[in-house]
C-alpha atoms as one frame of an Amber mdcrd trajectory, in Angstrom:
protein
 143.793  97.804 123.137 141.711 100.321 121.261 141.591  97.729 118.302 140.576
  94.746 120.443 137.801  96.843 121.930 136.575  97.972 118.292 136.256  94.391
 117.094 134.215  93.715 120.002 132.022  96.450 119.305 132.069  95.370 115.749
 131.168  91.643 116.799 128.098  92.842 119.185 126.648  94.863 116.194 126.497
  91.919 114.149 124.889  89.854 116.406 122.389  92.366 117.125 121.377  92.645
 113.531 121.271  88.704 112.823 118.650  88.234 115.797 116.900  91.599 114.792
 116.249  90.386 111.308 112.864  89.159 110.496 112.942  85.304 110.554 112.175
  83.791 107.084 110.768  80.364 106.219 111.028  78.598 103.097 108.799  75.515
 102.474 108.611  73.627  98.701 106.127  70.928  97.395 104.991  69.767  94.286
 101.818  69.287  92.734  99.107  69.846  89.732  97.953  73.243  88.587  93.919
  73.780  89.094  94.673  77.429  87.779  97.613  79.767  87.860  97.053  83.820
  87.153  96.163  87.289  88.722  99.064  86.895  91.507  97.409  83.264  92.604
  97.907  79.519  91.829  95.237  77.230  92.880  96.950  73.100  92.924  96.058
  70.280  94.081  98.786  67.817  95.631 100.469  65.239  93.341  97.530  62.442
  93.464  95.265  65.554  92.747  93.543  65.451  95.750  93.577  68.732  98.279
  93.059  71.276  96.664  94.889  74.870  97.790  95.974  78.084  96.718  98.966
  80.692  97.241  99.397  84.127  96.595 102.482  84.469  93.890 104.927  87.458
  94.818 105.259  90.042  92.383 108.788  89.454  92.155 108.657  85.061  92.119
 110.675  83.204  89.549 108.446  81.263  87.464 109.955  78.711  84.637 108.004
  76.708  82.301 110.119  73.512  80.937 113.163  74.911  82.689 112.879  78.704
  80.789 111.514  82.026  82.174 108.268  82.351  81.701 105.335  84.374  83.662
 102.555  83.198  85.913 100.152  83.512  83.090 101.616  80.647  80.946 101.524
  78.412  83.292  98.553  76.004  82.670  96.329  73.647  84.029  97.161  70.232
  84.466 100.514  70.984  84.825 103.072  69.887  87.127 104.719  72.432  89.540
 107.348  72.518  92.292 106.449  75.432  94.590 108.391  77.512  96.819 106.739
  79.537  99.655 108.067  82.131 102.182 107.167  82.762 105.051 107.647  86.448
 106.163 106.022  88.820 109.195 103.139  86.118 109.285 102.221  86.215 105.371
 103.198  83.005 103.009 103.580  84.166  99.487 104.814  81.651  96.258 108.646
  83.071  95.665 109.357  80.303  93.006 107.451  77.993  90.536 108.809  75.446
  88.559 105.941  74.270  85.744 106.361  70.743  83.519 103.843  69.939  81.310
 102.296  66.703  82.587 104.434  63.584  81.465 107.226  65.222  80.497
């Protein structure tokens, strides 16, 4: 009995702490680099029309042809697949995946 009542107990913690957690949303799209540096990337979409920009996360995974590389190498003009977070109300760039254009 004492088992069945600790697994309940165990089960209600659980589900206390996956509601509690902050809610996180992830959101990618692609498009041309305007500028990329300084914690910021400023793109444009794919037909290089509206023009944005996201604060890059200290801690984002940037790649340049598929290899590590850092926010500073990536260059205008070219392409980028971008993943953003969403966390306690502030969007940040977790991920960037640069290709030089027509490659």
């Amino acid at each position: 009995m004492r088992q069945g009542v600790l697994a309940r107990c165990i089960a209600c913690a659980a589900l206390v702490l996956l509601v509690s957690a902050p809610a996180v949303a992830a959101d990618m799209h692609q498009g041309k680099v305007v500028k990329a540096g300084e914690g910021k990337l400023t793109m444009t979409d794919t037909a290089g029309k509206n023009e944005h920009m996201h604060d890059v996360a200290s801690n984002a995974a940037v790649t340049c042809e598929g290899k590590t590389c850092g926010l500073a190498d990536v260059k205008a003009g070219d392409m980028v697949t971008v993943t953003t977070e969403t966390k306690d109300g502030k969007t940040m760039a977790t991920k960037i995946e640069a290709k030089k254009a027509g490659s």
